[in-house]
C-alpha positions in Angstrom: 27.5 -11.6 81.8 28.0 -9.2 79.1 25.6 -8.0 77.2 25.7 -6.8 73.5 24.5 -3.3 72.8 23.3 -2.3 69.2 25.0 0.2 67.3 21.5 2.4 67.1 23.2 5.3 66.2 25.0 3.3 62.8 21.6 1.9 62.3 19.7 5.1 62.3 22.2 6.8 59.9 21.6 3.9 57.6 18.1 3.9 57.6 17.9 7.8 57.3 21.0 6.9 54.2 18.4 4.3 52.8 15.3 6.3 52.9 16.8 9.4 51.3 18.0 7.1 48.4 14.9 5.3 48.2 13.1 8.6 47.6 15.6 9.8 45.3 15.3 6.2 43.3 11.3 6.6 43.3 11.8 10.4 42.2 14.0 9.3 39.5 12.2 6.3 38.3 8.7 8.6 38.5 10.7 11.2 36.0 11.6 8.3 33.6 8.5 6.9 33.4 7.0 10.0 32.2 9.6 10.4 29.9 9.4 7.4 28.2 5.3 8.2 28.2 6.0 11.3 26.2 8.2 9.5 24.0 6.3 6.0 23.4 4.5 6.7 20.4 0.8 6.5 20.2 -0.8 2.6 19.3 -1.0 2.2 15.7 -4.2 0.8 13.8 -3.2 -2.8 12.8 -4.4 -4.2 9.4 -4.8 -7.7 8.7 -4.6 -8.5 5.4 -5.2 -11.9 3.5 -3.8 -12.7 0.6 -5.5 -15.5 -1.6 -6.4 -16.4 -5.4 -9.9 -17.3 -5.6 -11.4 -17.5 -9.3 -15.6 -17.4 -9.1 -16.8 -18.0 -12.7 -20.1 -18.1 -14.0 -22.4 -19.7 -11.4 -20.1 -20.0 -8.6 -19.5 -18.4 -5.4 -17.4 -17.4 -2.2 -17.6 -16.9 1.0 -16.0 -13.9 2.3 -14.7 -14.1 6.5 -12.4 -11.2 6.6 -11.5 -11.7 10.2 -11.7 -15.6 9.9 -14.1 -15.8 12.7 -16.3 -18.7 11.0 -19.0 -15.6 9.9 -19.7 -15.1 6.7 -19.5 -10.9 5.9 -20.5 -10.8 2.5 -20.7 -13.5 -0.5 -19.2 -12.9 -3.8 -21.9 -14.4 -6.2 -22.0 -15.3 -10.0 -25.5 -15.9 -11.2 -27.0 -17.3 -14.1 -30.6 -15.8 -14.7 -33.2 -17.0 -16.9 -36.7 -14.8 -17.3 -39.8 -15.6 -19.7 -43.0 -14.0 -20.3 -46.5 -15.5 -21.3 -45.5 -15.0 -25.2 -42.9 -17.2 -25.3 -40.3 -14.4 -25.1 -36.9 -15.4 -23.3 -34.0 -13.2 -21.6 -30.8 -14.6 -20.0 -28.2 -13.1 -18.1 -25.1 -13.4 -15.9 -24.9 -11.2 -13.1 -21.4 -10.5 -10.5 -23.1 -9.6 -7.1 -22.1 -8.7 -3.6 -24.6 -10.0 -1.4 -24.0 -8.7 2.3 -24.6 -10.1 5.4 -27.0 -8.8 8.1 -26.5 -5.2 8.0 -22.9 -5.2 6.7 -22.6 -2.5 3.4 -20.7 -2.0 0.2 -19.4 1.3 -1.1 -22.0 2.0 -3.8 -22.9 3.9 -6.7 -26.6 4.7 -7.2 -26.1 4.2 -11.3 -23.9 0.9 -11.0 -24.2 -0.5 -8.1 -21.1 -1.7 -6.1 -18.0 0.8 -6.9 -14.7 -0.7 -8.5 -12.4 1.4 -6.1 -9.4 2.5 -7.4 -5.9 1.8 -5.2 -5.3 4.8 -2.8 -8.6 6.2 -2.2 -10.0 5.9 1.5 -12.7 3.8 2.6 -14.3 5.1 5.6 -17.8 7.1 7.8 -17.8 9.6 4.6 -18.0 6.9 1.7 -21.9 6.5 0.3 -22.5 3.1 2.0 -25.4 0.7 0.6 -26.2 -3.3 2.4 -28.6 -6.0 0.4 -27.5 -7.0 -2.6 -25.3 -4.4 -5.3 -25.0 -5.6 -8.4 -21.2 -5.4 -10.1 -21.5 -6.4 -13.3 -24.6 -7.7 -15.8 -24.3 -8.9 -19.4 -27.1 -10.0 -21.4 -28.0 -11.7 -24.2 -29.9 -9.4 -25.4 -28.3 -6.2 -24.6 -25.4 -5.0 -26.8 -23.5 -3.2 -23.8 -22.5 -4.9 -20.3 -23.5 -3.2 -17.1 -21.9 -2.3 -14.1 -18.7 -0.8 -12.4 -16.3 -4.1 -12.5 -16.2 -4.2 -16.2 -13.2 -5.6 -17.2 -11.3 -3.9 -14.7 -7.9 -5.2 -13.0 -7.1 -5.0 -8.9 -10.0 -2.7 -8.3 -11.3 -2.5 -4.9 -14.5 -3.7 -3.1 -15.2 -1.3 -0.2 -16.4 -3.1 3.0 -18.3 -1.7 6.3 -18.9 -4.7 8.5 -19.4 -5.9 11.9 -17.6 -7.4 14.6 -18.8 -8.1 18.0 -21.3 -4.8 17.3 -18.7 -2.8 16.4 -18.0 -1.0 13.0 -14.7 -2.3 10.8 -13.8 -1.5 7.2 -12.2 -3.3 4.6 -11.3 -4.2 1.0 -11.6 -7.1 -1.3 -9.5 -6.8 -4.4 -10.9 -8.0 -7.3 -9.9 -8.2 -11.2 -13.2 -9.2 -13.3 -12.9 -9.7 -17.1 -16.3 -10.2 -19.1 -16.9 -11.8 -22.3 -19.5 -11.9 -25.1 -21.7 -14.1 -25.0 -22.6 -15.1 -21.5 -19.2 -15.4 -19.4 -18.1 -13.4 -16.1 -14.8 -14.4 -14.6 -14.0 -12.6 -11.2 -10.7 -13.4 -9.8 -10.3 -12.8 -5.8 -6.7 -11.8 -5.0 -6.6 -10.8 -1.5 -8.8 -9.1 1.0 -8.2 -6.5 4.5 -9.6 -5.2 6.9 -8.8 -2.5 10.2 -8.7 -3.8 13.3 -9.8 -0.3 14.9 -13.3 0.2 15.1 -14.5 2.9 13.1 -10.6 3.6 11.7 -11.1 4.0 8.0 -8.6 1.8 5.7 -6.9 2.9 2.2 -7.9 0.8 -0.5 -4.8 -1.8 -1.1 -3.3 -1.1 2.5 -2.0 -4.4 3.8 -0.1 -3.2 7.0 0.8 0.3 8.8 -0.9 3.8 10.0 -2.0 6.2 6.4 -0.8 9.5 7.2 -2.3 12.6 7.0 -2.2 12.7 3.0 -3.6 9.7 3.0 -0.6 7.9 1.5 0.1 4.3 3.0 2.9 4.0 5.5 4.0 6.7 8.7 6.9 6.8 10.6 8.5 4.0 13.1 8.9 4.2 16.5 12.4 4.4 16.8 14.7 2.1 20.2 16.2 3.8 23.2 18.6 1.8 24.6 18.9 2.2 28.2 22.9 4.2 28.8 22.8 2.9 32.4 21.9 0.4 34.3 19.9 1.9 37.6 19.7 0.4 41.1 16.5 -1.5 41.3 14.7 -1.7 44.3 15.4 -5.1 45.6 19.1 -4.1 45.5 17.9 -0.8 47.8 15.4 -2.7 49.8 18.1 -5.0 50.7 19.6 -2.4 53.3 23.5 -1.7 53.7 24.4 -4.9 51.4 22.2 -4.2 48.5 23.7 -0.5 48.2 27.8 -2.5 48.7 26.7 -4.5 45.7 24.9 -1.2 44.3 28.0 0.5 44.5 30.6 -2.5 43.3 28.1 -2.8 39.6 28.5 1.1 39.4 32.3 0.6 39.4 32.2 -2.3 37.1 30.3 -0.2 35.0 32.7 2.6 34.8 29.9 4.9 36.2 
């Protein structure tokens, strides 16, 4: 009987054929991957910002979640106060407050209490931080002037340090206040942020996007590659003398 012998030698030169493209595919696909390392551009801070119309007049409240995780960060408070002394004598007063949660701060002013921030102006590890309860504005019966930094003021900015999962987070709460003789605080909540990057400080009124050096809002996109050609993958190699035929045949469809 006649037996069939392999063609070892065809064989051989295949496999050596295979190996040396395998190794030139891994080379290549090694060189690309670094490439598109050096040009993927770095992960960006994501904000998440809410937007909302909340009106808390006098002796009302809210609830502030910035990252809606059912904990309460800091309470926006409107307070009537009433105070006597053993002669009779009677004060009243309204009082805007941000009372904070656990160890969770406000950006403060030792004169007035909670700061009205201005749009633009970075919240962050170098702004003067204080937690409790900071007063934001006060009027009085009795006193001619109101009190405070949110005194009539329009989109001003509450700056936030808070917690989550241990971790420090800053934010905003935007805020117009408008206060009126006699007795009457009106604060009007308009929408709130906060950065998802722990310890990345946020611009006041930034609702999405990476500040740049300046500290303007904004910074440049990421811009596409599209791939020019379409490269043998490694089933297609791994699949011997018929993967590189069908290799080849796509190459030529391809005008390569």
């Amino acid at each position: 009987m006649t037996q069939l012998t392999q063609p070892t030698q065809e064989i051989c030169n295949l496999s050596v054929l295979f190996h040396k493209r395998l190794n030139a595919y891994a080379l290549a696909a090694s060189a690309a991957g670094v490439g598109l390392l050096a040009l993927a551009p770095p992960s960006e801070a994501k904000i998440v910002y809410t937007r909302t119309h909340h009106v808390i007049g006098n002796r009302s409240s809210y609830q502030l979640d910035f990252n809606h995780d059912g904990v309460t960060d800091l309470t926006l408070q409107n307070k009537y106060f009433r105070k006597c002394i053993t002669d009779g004598t009677c004060w009243t007063y309204e009082v805007l407050a941000a009372k904070l949660a656990a160890n969770n701060q406000v950006v403060y002013n030792i004169g007035f209490g909670a700061v009205a921030i201005k749009p633009g102006v970075q919240i962050g590890d170098k702004s003067p931080f204080h937690g409790g309860l900071e007063n934001m504005a006060f009027l009085s019966r009795s006193v001619s002037s109101p009190w405070g930094s949110w005194i009539n003021v329009k989109n001003r900015y509450l700056g936030v340090k808070f917690k989550i999962n241990g971790e420090t987070h800053y934010g905003w709460a935007r805020l117009s206040v408008q206060v009126q003789f006699p007795l009457t605080i009106t604060a009007t909540l308009t929408g709130y942020a906060y950065e998802t990057v722990a310890n990345k400080p946020i611009i006041a009124g930034q609702t999405k996007g990476a500040f740049k050096n300046d500290g303007s809002v904004g910074g440049p996109k990421a811009a596409f590659i599209a791939p020019t050609r379409k490269p043998a993958t490694l089933g297609l190699l791994a699949m011997g003398s018929s993967g590189l035929s069908i290799w080849r045949r796509e190459k030529l469809l391809d005008g390569a």
